[in-house]
C-alpha positions in Angstrom: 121.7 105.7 103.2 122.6 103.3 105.9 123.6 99.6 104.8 124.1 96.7 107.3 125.5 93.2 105.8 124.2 90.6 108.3 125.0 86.6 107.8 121.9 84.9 108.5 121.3 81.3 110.2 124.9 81.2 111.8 126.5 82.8 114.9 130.0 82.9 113.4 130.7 85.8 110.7 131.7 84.3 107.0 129.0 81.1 107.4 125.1 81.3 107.1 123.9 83.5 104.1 125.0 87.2 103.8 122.3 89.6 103.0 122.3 93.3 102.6 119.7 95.4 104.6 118.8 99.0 103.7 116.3 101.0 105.8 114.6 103.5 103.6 112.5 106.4 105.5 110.5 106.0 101.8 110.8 103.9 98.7 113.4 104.5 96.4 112.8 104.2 92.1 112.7 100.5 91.7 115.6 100.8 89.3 117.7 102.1 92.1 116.9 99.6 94.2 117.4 97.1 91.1 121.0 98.9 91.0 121.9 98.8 94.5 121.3 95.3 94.6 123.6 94.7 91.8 126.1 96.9 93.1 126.1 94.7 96.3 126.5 91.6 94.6 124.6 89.5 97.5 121.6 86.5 97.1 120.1 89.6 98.4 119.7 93.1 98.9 116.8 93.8 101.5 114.7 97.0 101.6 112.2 98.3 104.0 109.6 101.1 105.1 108.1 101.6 108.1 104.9 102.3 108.2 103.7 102.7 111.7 103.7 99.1 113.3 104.7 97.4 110.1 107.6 97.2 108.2 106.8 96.8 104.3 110.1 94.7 103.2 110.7 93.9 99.3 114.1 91.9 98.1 116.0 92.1 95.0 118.8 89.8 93.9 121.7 91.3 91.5 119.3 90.6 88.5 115.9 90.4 89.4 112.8 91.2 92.9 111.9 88.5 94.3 108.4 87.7 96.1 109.9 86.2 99.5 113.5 85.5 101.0 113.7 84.0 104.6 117.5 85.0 105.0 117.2 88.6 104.2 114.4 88.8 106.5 115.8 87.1 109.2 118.8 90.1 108.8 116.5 92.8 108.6 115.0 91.7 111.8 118.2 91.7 113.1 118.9 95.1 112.1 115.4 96.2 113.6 116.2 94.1 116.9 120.1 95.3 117.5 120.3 99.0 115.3 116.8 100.8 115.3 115.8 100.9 118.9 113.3 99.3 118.5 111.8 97.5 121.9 108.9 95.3 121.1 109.8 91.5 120.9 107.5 90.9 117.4 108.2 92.4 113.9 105.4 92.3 111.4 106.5 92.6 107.8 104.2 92.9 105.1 105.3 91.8 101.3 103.8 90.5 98.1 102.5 87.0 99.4 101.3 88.5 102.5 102.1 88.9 106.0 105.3 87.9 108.0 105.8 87.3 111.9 109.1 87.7 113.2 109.9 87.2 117.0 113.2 86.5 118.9 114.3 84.7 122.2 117.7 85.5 123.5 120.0 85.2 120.2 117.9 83.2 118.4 115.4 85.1 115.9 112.3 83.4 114.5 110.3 83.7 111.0 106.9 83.1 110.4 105.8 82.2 107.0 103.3 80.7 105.1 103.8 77.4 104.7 103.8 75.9 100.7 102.9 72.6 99.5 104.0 69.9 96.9 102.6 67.8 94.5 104.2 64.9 93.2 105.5 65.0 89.2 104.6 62.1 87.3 107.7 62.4 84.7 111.1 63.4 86.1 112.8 65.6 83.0 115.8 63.9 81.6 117.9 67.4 82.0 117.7 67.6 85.8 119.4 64.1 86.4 122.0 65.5 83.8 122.2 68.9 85.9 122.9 67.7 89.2 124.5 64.4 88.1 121.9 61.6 89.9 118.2 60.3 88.8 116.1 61.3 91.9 113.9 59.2 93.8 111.3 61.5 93.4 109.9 64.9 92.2 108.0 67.2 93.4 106.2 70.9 92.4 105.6 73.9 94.1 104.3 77.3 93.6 107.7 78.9 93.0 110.1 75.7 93.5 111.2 72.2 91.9 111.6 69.8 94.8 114.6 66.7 94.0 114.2 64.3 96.7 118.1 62.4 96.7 118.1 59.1 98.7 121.2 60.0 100.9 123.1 63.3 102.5 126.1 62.7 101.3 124.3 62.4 97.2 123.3 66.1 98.3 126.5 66.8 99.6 128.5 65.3 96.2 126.1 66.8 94.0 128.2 68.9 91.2 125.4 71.0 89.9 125.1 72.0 85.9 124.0 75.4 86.6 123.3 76.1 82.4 121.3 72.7 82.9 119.4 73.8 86.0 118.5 77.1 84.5 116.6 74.9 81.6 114.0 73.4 84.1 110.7 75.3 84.6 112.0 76.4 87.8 114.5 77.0 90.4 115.3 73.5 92.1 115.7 72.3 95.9 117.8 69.0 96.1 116.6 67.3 100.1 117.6 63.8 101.3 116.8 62.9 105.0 119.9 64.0 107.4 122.6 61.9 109.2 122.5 64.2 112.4 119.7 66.2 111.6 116.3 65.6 110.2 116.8 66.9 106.8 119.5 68.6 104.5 119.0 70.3 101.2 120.6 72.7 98.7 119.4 75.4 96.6 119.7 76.2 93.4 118.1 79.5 91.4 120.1 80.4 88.0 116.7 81.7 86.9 117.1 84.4 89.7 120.6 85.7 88.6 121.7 82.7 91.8 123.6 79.7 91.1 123.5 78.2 94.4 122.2 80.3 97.7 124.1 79.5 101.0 120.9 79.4 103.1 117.3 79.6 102.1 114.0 80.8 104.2 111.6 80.6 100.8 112.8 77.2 100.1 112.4 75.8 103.7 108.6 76.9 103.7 108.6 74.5 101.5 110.7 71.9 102.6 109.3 71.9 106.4 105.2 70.9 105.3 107.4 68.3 102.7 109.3 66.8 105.6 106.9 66.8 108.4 104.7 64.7 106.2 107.5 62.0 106.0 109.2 62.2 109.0 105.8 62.7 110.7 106.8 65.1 113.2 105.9 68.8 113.2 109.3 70.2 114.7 112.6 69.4 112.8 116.2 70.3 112.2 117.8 71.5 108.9 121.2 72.1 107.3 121.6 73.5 104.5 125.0 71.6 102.9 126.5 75.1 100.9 129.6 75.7 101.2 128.8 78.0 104.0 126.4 76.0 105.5 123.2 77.1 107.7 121.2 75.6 110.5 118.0 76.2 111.3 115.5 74.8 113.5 111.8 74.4 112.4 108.4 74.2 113.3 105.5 73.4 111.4 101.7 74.9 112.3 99.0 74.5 110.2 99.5 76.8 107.0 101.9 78.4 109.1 106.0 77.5 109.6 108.7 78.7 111.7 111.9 78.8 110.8 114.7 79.8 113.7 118.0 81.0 113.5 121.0 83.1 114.5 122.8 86.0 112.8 125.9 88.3 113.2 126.6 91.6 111.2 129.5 91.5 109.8 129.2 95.3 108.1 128.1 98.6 108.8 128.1 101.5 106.2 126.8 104.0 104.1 125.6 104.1 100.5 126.3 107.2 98.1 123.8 107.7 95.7 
């Protein structure tokens, strides 16, 4: 089998978050894929079908499948784009929350998820201002994601992170402060998901892009995501709907024996 490794949400190879892609011409056991994945040692491994016009995509980190990743989409669509021949200028992807959109303009490639809301939380647990070493302002629950809001960038950027901490809390956990040159910056942290920290998210910006257009009050934004790596995206929020835009490179091209 083919494999591409494709850093998403960066031009430059070695920034952005690497993801593996593997076109399948069927679906493999799951506990190959489960294997592969590990064998990889990525956030994620991606995996897809084609099925006439749509592309069925499932993701799998070293330990565990996953319902939605933004980054390992955003490769795969690269892949598509640049490696399969393939000449239309929309992807449609179909996975376990439902359908995804994925369109690109010159070198710039652009998801369409649904978008997920937050509630407020009444009581902030005591452990996550012991994990990442601050008392948030404020927090916030999602579907799938914990949402820290941090008053400042640079409390996200100093944030030392308890990951044995993190992993006790009911779910993986977001930390987001309002930007200094951008409109908002977060990190993302999912020990539950066999990842201590992910260089940049897609899942967690559909939620962080409904969370910040509500403050900031504007519908389009800019984001950084402060890993070590670091990612920028640019995003867009319609309706139920969000966009998230950025630029990858492929930094690998091989082949898997199996």
């Amino acid at each position: 089998m083919k494999i591409y490794q494709v850093d998403a949400f960066t031009n430059q190879v070695f920034k952005g978050n690497p993801a593996a892609v593997v076109p399948l011409e069927k679906w493999l056991d799951d506990a190959l894929m489960k294997n592969i994945a590990a064998e990889n040692n990525l956030s994620e491994t991606a995996f897809f079908v084609q099925a006439g016009d749509v592309f069925q995509i499932r993701w799998f980190t070293p330990a565990v499948e996953i319902e939605l990743c933004g980054h390992a989409t955003l490769a795969s669509a690269y892949v598509i784009f640049h490696y399969l021949q393939y000449d239309k200028e929309q992807i449609h992807f179909t996975c376990q929350v439902g359908d995804l959109f994925v369109t690109r303009q010159d070198d710039w490639i652009t998801l369409n998820f649904p978008a997920i809301e937050t509630q407020p939380v009444k009581s902030i647990p005591a452990v996550l201002s012991a994990a990442i070493g601050s008392h948030p302002l404020a927090l916030y629950d999602s579907d799938s994601k914990l949402v820290a809001l941090l008053e400042s960038e640079d409390d996200v950027l100093r944030c030392q992170p308890d990951f044995a901490l993190i992993a006790q809390l009911e779910k993986n956990l977001i930390i987001t402060a309002k930007g200094n040159e951008v409109d908002f910056v977060s990190r993302f942290f999912a020990p539950k998901s066999g990842i201590n920290e992910d260089p940049v998210t897609g899942s967690a910006h559909a939620v962080l892009i409904p969370f910040w257009s509500k403050k900031l009050n504007k519908n389009e934004l800019t984001a950084v995501q402060l890993s070590e790596r670091t990612g920028y995206l640019k995003c867009k929020l319609l309706q139920d709907r969000v966009e998230m835009s950025g630029q990858a490179v492929c930094y690998l091209i091989g082949e898997i024996f199996v």
